[in-house]
N, C-alpha and C positions, 0 to 999 in steps of 0.2 A: 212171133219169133223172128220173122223176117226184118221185123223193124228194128230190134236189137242186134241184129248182124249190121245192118246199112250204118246203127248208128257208133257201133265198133271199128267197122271199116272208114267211116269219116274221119272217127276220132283218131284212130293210129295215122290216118294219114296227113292230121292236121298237127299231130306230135312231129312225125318226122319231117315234115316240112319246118316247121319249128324250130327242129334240132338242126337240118341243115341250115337254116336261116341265121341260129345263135352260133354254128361253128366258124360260117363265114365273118360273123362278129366279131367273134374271140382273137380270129387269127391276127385282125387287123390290128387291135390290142399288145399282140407281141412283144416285148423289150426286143431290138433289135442287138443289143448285145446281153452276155449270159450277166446278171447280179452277183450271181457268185465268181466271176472272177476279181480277181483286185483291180485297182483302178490301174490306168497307163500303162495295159498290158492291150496285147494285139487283141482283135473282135475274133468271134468266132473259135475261141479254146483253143487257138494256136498256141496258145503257152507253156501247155504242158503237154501238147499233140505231137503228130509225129512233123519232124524236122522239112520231111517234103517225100517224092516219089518213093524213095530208096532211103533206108537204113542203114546202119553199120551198128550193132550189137553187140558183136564177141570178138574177139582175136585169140588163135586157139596156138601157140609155139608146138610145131611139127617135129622139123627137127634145129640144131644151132645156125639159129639165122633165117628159119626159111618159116612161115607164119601162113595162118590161112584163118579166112575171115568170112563173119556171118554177117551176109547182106540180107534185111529185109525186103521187100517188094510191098509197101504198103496196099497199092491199090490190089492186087492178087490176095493180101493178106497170107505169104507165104516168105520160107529164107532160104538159105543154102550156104553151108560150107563152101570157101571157095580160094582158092591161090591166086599168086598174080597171074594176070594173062592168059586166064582158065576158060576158053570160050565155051558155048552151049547154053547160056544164060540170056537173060533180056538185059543185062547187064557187064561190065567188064571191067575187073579191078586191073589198074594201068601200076600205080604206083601207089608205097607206103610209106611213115616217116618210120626210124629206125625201132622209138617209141613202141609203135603200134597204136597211136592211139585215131592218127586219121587215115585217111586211106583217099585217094582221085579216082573217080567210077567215070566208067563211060555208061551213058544209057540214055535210049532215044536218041542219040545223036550230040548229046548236050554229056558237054564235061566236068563233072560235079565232085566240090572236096567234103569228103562226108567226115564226121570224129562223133565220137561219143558224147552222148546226151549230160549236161550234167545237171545235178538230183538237184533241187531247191528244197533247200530242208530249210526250218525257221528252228532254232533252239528254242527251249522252254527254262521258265525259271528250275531249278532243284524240287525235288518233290517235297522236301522241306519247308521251302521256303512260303508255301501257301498253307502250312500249319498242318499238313497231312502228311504218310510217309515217313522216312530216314529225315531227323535233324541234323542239321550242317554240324560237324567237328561230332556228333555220336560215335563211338567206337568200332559200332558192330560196320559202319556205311564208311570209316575214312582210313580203313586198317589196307596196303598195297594187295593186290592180285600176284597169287603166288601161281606161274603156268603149272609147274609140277611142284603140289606140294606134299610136303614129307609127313609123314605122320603128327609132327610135333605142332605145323603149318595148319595143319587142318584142325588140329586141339585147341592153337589158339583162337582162331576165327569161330568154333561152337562156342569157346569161353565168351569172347567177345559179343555174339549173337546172343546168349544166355543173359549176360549181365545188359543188354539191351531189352531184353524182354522185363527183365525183374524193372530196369528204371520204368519204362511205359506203365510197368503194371499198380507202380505205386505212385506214380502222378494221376492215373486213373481212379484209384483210391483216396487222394487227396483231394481229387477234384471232385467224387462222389460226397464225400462227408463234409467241401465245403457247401456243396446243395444241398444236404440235410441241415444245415447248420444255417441255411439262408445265405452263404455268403459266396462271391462272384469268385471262381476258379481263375487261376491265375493264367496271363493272357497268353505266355507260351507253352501251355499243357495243352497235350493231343485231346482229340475229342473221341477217340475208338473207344 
């Protein structure tokens, strides 16, 4: 019995040494920057990270003219509502443009013009367009957005959706009985 303990206790010890030996390997290994970001962008996920110490996320209108504004604190990971020249903070909003969209912070001693992050979206083709989804110029997908619509408004857009259903349902059927029939479905029929 003793000798399958000592030979237990070897073995885990020669595992974990092992493992720390393969971790300090791996490290070295690294990509020093992330693969997943796109190319000719900063190292380190500054790209879509925060902007630097301090934020600026909200601007909230109080009352006419007079505006109060949500700084974050990244490294606290905390914000606060805050007006111009509202002391009590690690921070000090000095000045705003009329906008609201940037704001001049004092913090640390360093004077910083913070503005709002803007979103990097990438547009996609139409859901159409990749042979799934609403077809381009289809009825029920190109009929205007009515905000408030009227009874009459809302009857034509179910006609609309209705006779979108029935074409789908009989390009479906056309394209079932050209499989039965051996023959290749025509190349702008949905596949649902």
């Amino acid at each position: 019995m003793g000798i399958r303990r000592q030979h237990r206790a070897f073995l885990a010890a020669l595992s974990a040494s092992a493992a720390l030996w393969w971790a300090g390997l791996s490290r070295a290994d690294l990509a020093s920057s992330s693969p997943f970001l796109p190319l000719n962008t900063p190292e380190g996920g500054k790209a879509g990270g925060p902007a630097g110490p301090v934020e600026l996320r909200g601007v909230m209108p109080i009352s006419q003219g007079v505006y109060s504004y949500y700084i974050y604190d990244t490294a606290r990971k905390t914000g606060a509502w805050v007006g111009l020249n509202e002391p009590g903070y690690s921070f000090l909003v000095k000045s705003a443009e009329p906008g609201g969209d940037s704001v001049t912070v004092n913090f640390q001693g360093r004077t910083m013009r913070l503005t709002f992050r803007t979103a990097k979206v990438a547009s996609m083709a139409p859901a159409g367009a990749a042979g799934q989804g609403a077809l381009p110029g289809s009825p029920a997908f190109s009929m205007p957005i009515a905000l408030n619509p009227t009874p009459a408004d809302e009857q034509r857009r179910l006609d609309a959706v209705a006779a979108e259903v029935r074409r789908r349902r009989m390009e479906r059927e056309k394209a079932a009985q050209g499989a039965q029939n051996g023959t290749q479905a025509p190349a702008g029929a949905p596949n649902r």
